[in-house]
VEXBAVEX-554539 format. One record per residue: residue number from 1; residue in three letters; z, x, y of N, C-alpha, C in turn. Coordinates in steps of 0.02 Angstrom, whole numbers. Atoms other than C-alpha are relative to their C-alpha. Layout:
<segus>
n	res	n_pz	n_px	n_py	ca_pz	ca_px	ca_py	c_pz	c_px	c_py
NUM	Ala	Z	X	Y	Z	X	Y	Z	X	Y
...
</segus>
This chain:
<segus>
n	res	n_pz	n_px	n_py	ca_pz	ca_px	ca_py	c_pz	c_px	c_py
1	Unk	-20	56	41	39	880	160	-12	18	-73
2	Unk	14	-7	60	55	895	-18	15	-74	-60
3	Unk	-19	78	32	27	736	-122	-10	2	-80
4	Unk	11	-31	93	82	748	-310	13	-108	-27
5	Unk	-15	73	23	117	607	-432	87	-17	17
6	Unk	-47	23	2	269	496	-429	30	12	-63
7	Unk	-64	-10	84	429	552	-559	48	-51	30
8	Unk	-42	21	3	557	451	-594	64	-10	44
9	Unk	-88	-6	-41	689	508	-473	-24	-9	79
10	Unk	36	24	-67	548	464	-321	-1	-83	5
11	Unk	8	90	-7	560	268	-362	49	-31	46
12	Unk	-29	17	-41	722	235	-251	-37	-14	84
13	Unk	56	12	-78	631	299	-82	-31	-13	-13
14	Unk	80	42	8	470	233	-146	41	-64	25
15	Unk	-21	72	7	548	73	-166	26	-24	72
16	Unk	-42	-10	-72	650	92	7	-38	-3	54
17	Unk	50	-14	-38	484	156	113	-58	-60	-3
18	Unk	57	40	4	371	14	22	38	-65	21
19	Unk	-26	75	-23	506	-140	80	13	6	89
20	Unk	-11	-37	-107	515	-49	260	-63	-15	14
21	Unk	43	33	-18	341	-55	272	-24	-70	-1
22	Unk	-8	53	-21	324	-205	206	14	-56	50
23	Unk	-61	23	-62	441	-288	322	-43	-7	54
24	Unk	35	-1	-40	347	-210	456	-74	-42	26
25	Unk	87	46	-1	152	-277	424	12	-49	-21
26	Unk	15	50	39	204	-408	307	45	-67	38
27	Unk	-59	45	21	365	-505	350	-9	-67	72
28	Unk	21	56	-32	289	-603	499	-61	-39	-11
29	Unk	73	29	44	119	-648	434	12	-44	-84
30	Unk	11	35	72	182	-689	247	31	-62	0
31	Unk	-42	59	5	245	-854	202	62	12	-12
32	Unk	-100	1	14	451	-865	209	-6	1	-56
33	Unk	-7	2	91	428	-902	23	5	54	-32
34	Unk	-7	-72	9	378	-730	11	36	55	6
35	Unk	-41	-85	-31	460	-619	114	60	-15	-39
36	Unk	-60	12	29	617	-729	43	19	36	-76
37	Unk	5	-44	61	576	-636	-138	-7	67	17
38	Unk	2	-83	-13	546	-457	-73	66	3	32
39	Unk	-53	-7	-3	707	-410	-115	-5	89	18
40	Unk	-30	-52	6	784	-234	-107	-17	30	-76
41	Unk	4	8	29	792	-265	-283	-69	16	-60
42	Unk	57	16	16	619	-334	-320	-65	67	5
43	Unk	36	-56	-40	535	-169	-231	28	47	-70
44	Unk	-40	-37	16	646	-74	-336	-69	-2	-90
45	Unk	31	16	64	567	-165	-509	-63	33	0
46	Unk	74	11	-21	378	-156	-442	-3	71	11
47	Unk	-19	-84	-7	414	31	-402	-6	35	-66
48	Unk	-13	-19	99	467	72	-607	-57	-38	-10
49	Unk	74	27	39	320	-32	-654	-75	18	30
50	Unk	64	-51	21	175	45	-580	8	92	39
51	Unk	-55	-90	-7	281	236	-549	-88	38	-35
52	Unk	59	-92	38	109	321	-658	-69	-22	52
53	Unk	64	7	-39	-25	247	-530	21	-10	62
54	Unk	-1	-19	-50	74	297	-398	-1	74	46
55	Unk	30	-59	10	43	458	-300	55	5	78
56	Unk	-49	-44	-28	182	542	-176	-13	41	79
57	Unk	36	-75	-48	133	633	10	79	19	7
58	Unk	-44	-78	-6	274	775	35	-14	34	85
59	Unk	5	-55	-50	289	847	217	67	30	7
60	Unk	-63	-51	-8	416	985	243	70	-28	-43
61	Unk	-75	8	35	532	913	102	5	-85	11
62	Unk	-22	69	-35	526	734	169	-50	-46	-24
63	Unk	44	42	4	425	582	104	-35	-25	56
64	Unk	44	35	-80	285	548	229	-46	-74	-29
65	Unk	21	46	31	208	421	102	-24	-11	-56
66	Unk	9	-7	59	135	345	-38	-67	-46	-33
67	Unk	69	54	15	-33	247	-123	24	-7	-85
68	Unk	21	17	101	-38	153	-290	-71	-17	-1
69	Unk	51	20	26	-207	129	-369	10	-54	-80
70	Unk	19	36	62	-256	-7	-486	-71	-15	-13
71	Unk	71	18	12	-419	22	-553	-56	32	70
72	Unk	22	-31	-58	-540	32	-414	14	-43	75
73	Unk	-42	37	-51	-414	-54	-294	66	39	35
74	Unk	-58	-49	-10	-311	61	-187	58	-73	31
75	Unk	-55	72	10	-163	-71	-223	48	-4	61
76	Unk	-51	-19	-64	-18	-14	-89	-30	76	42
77	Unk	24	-72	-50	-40	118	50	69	-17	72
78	Unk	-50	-22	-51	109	156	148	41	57	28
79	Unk	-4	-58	-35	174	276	278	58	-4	52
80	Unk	-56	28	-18	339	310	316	17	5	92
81	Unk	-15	-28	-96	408	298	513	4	21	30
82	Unk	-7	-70	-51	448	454	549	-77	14	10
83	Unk	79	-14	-2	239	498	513	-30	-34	24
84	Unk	44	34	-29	173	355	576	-36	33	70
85	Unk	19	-18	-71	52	394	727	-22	74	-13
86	Unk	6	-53	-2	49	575	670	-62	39	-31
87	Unk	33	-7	60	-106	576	559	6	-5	-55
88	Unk	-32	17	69	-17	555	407	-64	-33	-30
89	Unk	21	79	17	-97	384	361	-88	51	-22
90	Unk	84	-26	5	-290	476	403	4	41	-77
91	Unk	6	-65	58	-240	630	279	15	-41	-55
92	Unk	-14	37	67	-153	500	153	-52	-13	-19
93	Unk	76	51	5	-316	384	171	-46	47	-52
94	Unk	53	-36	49	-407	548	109	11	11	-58
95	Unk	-42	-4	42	-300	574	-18	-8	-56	-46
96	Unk	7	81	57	-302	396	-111	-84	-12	-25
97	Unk	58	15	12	-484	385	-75	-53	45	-74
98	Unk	4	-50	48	-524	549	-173	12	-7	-85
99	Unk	-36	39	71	-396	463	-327	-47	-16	-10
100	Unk	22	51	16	-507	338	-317	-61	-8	-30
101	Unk	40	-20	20	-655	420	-348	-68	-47	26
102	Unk	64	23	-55	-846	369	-317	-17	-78	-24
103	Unk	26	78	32	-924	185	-318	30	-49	27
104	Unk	-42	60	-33	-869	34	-245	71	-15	1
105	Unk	-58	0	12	-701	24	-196	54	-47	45
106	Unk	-26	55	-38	-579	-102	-120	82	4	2
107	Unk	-90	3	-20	-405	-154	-45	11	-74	26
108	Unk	-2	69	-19	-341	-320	3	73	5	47
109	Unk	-40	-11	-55	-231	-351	167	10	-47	32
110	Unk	-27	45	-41	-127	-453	223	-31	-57	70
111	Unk	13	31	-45	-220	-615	334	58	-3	36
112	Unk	-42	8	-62	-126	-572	502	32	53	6
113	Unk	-28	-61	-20	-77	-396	475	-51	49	48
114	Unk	55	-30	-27	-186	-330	611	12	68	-22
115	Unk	-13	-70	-10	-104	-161	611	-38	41	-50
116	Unk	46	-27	71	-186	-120	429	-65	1	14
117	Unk	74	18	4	-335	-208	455	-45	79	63
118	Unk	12	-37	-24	-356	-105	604	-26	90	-15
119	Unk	3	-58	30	-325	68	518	-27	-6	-50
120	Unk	57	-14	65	-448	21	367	-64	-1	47
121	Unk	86	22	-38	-589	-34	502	4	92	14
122	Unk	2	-59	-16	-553	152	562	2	48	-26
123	Unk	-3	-25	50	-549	228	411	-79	-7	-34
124	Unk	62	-5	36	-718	167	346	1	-65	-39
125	Unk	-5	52	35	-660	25	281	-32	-52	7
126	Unk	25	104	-47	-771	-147	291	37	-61	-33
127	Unk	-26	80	12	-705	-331	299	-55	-21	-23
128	Unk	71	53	49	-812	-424	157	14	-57	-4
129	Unk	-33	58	-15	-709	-567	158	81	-11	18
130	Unk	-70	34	-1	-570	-685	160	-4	-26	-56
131	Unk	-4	11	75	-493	-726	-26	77	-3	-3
132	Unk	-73	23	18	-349	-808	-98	0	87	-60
133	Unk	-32	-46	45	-271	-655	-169	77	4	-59
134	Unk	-78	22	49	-121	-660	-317	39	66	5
135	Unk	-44	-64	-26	22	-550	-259	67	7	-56
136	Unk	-64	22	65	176	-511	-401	54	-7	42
137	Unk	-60	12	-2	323	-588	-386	47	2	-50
138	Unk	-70	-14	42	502	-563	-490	-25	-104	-31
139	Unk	-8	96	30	456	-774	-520	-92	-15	-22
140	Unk	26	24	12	297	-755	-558	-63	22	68
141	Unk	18	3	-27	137	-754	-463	-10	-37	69
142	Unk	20	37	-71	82	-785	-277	-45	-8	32
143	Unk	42	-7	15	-53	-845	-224	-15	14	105
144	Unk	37	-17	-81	-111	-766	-5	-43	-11	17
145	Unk	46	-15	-21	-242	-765	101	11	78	23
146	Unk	-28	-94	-10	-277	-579	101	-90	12	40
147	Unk	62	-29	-22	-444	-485	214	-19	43	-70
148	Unk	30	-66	87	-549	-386	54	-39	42	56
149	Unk	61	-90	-13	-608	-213	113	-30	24	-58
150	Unk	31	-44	75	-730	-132	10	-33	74	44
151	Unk	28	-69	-20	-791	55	50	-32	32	-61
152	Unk	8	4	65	-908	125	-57	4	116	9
153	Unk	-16	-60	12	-862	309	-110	-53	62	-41
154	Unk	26	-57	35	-951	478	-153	-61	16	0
</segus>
């Protein structure tokens, strides 16, 4: 796996791989209100706007996935379909965590996406709470119930 930064001409499939996953963990758990705004579009925007704190995995030529960091919040973490199941996700995980550097560090996840929750508990990740989290929207903020993982690093 080779995981570089995100350029400019990676924001389409970013954008493409992060509304797929989405979809997947999110689009039965989130409120209709939501999923109804995660456009094609919207992915597309949110993609160009945080493109420098996002970071790229590469297998044989092919996007296997991708992590944004904000701060000491590994923000998105997704892994595209073909990789799923394959380790990907584990090697990404090391990968973001590393970004992320040492000291308390956290992620927030979807109330009702087991599938995540699952792969952070197995990762190292702990459930510290439950917290209204504010998610961006193209209209503005939103406000979830999201699980907070915190792991503390280094």
């Amino acid at each position: 796996m080779d995981v570089k930064p995100a350029v400019s001409d990676d924001i389409p499939a970013i954008a493409a791989l992060w509304r797929h996953g989405w979809m997947q963990g999110h689009g039965a758990a989130a409120p209709q209100s939501l999923t109804k705004q995660r456009t094609a579009d919207e992915f597309l925007t949110r993609t160009t706007a945080h493109l420098k704190q996002t970071q790229v995995a590469w297998i044989d030529g092919q996007m296997a996935g991708f992590f944004m960091l904000e701060g000491d919040e590994l923000y998105q973490f997704y892994v595209a379909p073909d990789f799923q199941g394959s380790g990907t996700a584990r090697d990404l995980m090391a990968n973001a965590e590393a970004a992320l550097g040492d000291g308390l560090k956290w992620l927030a996840c979807l109330v009702g996406n087991d599938r995540a929750a699952r792969f952070y508990e197995k990762s190292g990740w702990v459930l510290a709470a439950t917290v209204p989290y504010e998610v961006e929207t193209e209209d503005g903020p939103h406000t979830i119930n999201a699980w907070r993982y915190e792991k503390r690093l280094g």
